[in-house]
N, C-alpha and C positions, 0 to 999 in steps of 0.2 A: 822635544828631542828630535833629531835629524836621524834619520837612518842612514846609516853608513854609506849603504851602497841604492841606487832607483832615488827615484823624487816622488815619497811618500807624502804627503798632506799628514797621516796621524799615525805615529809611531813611536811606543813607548814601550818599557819591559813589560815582558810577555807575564811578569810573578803579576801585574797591575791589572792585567786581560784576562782573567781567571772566568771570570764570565761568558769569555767570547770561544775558550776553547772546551777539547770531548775532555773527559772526565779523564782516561789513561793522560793526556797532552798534559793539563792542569796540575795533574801530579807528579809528571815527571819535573816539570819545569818547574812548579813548588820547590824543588829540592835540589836542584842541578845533580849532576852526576862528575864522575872522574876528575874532580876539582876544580867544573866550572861551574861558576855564581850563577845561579839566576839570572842573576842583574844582569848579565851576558847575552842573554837572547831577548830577542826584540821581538814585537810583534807588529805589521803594520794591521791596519782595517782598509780593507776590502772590499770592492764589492763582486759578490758570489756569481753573479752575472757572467764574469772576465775570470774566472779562476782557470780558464784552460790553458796550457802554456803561450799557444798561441797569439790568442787574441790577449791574453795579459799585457805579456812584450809589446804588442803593438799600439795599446794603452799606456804603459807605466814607461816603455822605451827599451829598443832592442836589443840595447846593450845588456840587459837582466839574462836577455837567453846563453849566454857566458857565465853567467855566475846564480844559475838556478839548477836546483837539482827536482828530481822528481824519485818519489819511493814509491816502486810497485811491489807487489805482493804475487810470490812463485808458489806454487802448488806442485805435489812430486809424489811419488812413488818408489818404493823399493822392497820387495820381499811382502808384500800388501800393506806396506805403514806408509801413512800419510805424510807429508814433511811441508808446513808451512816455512815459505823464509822471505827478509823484504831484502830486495836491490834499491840501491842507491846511487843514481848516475846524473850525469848532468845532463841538462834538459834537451842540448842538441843532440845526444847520443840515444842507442839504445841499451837494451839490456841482452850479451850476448846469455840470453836462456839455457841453450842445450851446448854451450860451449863450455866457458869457464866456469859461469854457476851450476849449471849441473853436476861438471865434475868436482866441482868444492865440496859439495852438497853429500857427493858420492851416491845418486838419485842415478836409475836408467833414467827415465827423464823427465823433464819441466817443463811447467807450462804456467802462464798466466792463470792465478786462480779467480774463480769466478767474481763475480761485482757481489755478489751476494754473502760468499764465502770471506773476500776481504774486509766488508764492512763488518758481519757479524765477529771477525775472530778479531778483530782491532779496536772497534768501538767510534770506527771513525767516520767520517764521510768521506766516500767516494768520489775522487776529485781533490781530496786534500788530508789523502793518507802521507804520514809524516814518520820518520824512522824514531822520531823522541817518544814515546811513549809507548812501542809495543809490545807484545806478550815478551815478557824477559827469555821466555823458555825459545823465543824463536831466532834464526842462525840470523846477523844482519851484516851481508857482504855491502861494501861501499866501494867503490870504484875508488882507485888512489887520484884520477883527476880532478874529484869532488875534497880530500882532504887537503889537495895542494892549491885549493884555494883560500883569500884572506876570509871572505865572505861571504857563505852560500845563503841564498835565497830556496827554505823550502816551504811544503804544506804543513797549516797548523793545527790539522784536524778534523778540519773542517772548511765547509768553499768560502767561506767568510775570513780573513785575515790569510796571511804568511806570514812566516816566522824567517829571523833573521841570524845565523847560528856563525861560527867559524867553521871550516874543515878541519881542524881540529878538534874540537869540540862534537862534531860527526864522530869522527874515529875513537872520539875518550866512552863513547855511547854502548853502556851492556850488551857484551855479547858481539860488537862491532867486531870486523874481518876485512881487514883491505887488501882489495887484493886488484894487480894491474889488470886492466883489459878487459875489468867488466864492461866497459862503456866502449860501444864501435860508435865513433862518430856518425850520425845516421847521413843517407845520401841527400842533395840539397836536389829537386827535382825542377 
């Protein structure tokens, strides 16, 4: 199988990679969601070495940092309740935190939750936390520049593989919330 978008060596559906991904990934993409197939998302293999956006792009080729997303995980406060939630932007951007998400959230404010706190509430690896598979219970804002894409490239769970999804199929995702201007294109230095 060819993957759509990058020049992957080994990419097949991701229901055939069950093996390669975390247990929540595995299950979500068992089953698709919002009436996408399975057969829909891709998975390529990876090597875990190049999983940083980075150095990926300059491996797989530049053009991926246009059509990759990245999900981080905000931690927040209000009234002393905890509020986990993931962002979803494209890989050039960042996540405006204490702008738009916090105020979605309705959080005084947000922060980056810890590496310890996202792996353990996710189940996933750090470095290749992925918006398919998480706690249903949590808020998942996606930047509308990531669903107006044909093709995103995101993490599959784990720093071993990415996963090959639509923008659409982001925003058909439990609990998803699009909302403009999550993503400030970040500055080129």
């Amino acid at each position: 199988m060819r993957a759509p978008i990058g020049s992957f060596e080994n990419a097949c559906p991701a229901a055939d990679r069950q093996d390669l991904l975390t247990a929540p990934v595995a299950k979500a993409v068992g089953t698709g969601w919002g009436g996408i197939p399975a057969e829909q998302i891709i998975h390529v293999d990876t090597d875990p070495e190049i999983a940083d956006t980075a150095v990926f792009v300059a491996h797989h080729g530049a053009d991926l940092l246009n059509h990759s997303a990245n999900c981080v995980v905000l931690s927040g406060k209000r009234g002393g309740e905890v509020t986990l939630a993931a962002c979803v932007v494209l890989s050039h951007s960042r996540v405006d935190v204490n702008g738009v998400a916090r105020k979605h959230l309705g959080l005084r404010k947000a922060r980056f939750a810890s590496m310890d706190t996202a792996v353990g509430e996710t189940g996933m690896e750090y470095g290749g936390i992925t918006p398919i598979g998480l706690p249903a219970a949590w808020p998942l804002l996606i930047d509308s520049a990531v669903v107006d894409e044909e093709w995103v490239l995101i993490g599959s769970g784990s720093r071993r593989g990415k996963l090959i999804v639509t923008g659409k199929a982001l925003a058909a995702l439990p609990g998803a919330v699009v909302l403009e201007g999550l993503g400030v294109r970040a500055e080129v230095s």
